[in-house]
PASEFI-296466 format. One record per residue (C-alpha): residue in three letters; x negated, y, z. Coordinates in steps of 0.001 Angstrom, whole numbers, plus 500000, padded with zeros to 6 digits. Last residue first. Layout:
N
ALAXYZ
...
//
This chain:
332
UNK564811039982838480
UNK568441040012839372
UNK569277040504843701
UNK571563038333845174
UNK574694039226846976
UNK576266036459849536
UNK579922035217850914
UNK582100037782849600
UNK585542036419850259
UNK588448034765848270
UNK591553034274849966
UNK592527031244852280
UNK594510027989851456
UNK591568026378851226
UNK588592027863852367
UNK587177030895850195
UNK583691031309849182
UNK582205034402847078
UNK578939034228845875
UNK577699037683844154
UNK574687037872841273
UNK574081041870840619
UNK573618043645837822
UNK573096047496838883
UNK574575050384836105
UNK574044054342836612
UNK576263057366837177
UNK575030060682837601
UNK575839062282841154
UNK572557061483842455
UNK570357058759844723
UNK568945060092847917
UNK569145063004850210
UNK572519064956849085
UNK573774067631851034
UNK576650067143852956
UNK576210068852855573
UNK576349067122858645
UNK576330063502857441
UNK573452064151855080
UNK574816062277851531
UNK573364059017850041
UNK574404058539846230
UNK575200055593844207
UNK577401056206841580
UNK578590053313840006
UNK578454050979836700
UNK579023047098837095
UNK576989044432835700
UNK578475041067837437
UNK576930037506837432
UNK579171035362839177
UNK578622032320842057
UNK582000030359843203
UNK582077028495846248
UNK584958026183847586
UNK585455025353850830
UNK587352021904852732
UNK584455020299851968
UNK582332021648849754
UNK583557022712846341
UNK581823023914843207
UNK581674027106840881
UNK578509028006839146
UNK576839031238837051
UNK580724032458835767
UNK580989035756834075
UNK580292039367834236
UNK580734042326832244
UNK581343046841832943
UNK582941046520835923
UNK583814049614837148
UNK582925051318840208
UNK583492055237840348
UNK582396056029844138
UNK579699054598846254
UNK578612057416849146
UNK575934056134851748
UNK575713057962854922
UNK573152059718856306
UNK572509060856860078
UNK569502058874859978
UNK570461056830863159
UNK573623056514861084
UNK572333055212858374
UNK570733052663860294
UNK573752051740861942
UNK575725051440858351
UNK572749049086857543
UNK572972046942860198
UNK576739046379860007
UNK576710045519856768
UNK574169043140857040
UNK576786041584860264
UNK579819042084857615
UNK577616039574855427
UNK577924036756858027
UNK580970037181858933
UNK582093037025855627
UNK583528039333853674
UNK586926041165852098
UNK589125041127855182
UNK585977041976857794
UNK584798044563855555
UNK588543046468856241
UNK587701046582860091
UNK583826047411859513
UNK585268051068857322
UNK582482052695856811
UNK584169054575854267
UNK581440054161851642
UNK581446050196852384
UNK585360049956852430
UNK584795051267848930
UNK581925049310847787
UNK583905046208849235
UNK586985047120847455
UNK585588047916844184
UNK583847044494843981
UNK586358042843845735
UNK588882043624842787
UNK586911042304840499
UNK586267038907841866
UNK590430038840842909
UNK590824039389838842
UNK588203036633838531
UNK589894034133840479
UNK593403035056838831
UNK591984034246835464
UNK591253030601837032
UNK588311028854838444
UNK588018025277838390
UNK585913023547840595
UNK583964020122839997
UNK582974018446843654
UNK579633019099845811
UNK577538017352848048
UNK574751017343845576
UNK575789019505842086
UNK578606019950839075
UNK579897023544838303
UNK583119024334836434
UNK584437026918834638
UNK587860027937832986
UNK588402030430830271
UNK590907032915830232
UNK588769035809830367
UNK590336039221831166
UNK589832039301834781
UNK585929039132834896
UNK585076041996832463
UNK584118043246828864
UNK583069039715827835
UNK584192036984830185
UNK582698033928828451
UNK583952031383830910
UNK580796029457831682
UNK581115025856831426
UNK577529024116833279
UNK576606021042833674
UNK574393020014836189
UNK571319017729835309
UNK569913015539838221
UNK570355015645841976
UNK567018016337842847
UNK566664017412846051
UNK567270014429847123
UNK565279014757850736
UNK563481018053849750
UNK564686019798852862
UNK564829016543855431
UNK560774017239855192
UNK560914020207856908
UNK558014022596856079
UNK555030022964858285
UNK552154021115857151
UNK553645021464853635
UNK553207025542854276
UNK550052025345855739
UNK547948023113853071
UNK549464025809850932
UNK547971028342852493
UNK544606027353853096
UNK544239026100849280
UNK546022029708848481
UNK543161031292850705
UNK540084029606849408
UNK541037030628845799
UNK541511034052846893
UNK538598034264848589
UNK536790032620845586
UNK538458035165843082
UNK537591038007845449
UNK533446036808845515
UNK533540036371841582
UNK535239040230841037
UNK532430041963843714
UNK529902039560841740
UNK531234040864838322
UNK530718044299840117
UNK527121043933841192
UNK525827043095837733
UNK528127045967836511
UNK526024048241838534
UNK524779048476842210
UNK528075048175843903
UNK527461051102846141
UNK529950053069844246
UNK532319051228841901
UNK535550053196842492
UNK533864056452842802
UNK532852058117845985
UNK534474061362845537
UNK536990061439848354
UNK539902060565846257
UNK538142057705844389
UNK537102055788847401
UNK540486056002848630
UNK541427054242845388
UNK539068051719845240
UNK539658051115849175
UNK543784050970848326
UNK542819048544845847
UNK540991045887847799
UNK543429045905850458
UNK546581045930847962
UNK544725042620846520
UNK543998041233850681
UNK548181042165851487
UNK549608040655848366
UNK547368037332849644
UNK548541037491852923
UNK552265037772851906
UNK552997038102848621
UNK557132038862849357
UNK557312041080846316
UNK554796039719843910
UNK551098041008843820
UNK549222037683843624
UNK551785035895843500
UNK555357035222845254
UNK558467034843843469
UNK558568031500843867
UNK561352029689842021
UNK564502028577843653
UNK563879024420843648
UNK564217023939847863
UNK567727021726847071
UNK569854021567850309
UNK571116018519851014
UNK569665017791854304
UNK568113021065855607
UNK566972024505854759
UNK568181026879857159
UNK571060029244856961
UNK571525032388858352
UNK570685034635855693
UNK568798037571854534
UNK566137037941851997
UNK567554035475850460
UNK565495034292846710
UNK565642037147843959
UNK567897035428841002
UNK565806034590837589
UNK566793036083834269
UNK569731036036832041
UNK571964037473834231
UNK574862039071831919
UNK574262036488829553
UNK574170033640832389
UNK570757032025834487
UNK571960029429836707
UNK571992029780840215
UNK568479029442842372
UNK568847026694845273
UNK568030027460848505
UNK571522028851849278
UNK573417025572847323
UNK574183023914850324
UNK576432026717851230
UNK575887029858849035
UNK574715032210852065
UNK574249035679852283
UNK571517038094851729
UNK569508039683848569
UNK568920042780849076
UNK569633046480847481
UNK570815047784850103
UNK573952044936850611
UNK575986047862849899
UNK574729050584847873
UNK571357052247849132
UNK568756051969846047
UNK568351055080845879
UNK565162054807848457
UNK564085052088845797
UNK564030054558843563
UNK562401057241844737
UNK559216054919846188
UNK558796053480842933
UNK558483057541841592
UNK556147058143844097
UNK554015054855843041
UNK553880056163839323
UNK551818059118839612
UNK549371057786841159
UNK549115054527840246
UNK548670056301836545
UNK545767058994837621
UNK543966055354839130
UNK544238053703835966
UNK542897056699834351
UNK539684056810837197
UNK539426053062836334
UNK539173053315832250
UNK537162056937832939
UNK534871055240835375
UNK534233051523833143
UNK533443054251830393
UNK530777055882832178
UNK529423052438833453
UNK529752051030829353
UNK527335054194828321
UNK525258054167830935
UNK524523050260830065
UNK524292050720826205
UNK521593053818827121
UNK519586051416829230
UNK519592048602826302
UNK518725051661823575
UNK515850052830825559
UNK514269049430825846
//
């Protein structure tokens, strides 16, 4: 029996140095997640918030410059109701942003491992083996399983019904404009089709006013400037701006955006509503995002080299009215 006992030190030693690596890697990387989200401090913060009409529960279609999925609102004022489709995907999970309980109970069980590693107890101390560690593994699964039955017996307990009332409104078509190197030198049109919603064309001149909010907004944003937001945004998204500025200010910072360009972008969805018409674009614009101390200057987050953010921005105008910034969502 030698050679069985000798198998099993052998696989708990190296179940230690796979865990105890793992654990070196969190490490090291968590600080640096932490960095960069603090950078993150351009306006809108790096959220998603806004509204896109009926359409702000609905996920906009994927483009070259976005190809991937949209970040659902963080921020917003609207509710779901009648004629507002629920189909954004979940980002949720097991350790998704926005997990909830569950993200909570698999952080739980980690930060113990990893405490337990730090004062010398070992990840799997006081688990009596591997046999005691598949049933460690076994007893999470069934929690877990237990939980997502609990909480999605919740969350249709709870949820409107009026919000998935048509929410199928069939296939929309979709024209993008193929803008290239930037909005305002396409000369395609595009056109979105949805629920509650007429065709829209927008013109070259929409996407040279899309550009020229971009810079405009970042730098009535830097400035601090609430007077000049209120020209270029919504109410709505001058209140977000508002919020952040104060908290910048109650950390005596302030956020510096400087050299925007727009680097590509085109056309997710256009449509009208009513007497207002919406248009959603994918833009990848380069910047430098830095946050300065207000007394001297010095620089507390984010840098002096440039970088590049893709971004999906809603703007709605009414009629006869200019274009505005209406919502910013986040690219995964």
């Amino acid at each position: 029996m030698p050679g069985i006992w000798e198998t099993n030190m052998n696989f708990s030693q190296w179940s230690r140095s796979l865990v105890k690596t793992l654990a070196v890697v969190l490490a090291l990387a968590l600080p640096t997640a932490l960095a960069i989200s603090s950078a993150d401090a351009r306006v809108g913060g790096g959220f998603s918030s806004g509204s896109r009409g009926s359409r702000t529960f609905s996920a906009p279609p994927s483009t070259t410059t976005a190809p991937g999925s949209t970040s659902q609102f963080n921020r917003t004022y609207s509710q779901p109701g009648a004629g507002m489709s629920t189909s954004a995907p979940s980002r949720g999970g097991l350790f998704g942003r926005g997990g909830g309980f569950l993200g909570g109970l698999a952080a739980g069980f980690l930060g113990a491992g990893l405490l337990g590693m730090l004062f010398g107890g070992g990840l799997f101390d006081g688990l009596g083996g591997l046999s005691s560690f598949l049933g460690l593994i076994i007893q999470i699964v069934l929690v877990v399983f237990v939980v997502r039955l609990a909480m999605s017996w919740w969350q249709r307990r709870n949820s409107p019904q009026a919000a998935y009332a048509g929410a199928d409104a069939g296939p929309q078509t979709n024209y993008r404009s193929g803008l290239g190197g930037g909005l305002g030198s396409g000369l395609g049109g595009g056109f979105g089709f949805g629920a509650n919603s007429a065709p829209l064309e927008i013109k070259p001149a929409d996407y040279a006013a899309f550009e020229h909010l971009l810079g405009d907004i970042q730098s009535a944003w830097s400035n601090e400037d609430v007077a000049k937001l209120h020209t270029l945004a919504t109410p709505e998204m001058v209140s977000y701006f508002e919020q952040d500025l104060a908290q910048n200010r109650a950390r005596n910072a302030v956020n510096k955006v400087t050299n925007v360009k727009l680097l590509q972008g085109d056309l997710a969805e256009a449509w009208r509503e009513g007497e207002t018409d919406y248009a959603t674009v994918a833009m990848r614009f380069a910047l430098t995002d830095k946050t300065v101390d207000r007394n001297t200057g010095a620089i507390v987050a984010g840098s002096e080299q440039p970088g590049e953010v893709t971004e999906v921005w809603t703007f709605a105008r009414r009629q006869g009215s200019p274009w505005e910034l209406s919502a910013i969502q986040q690219t995964n």
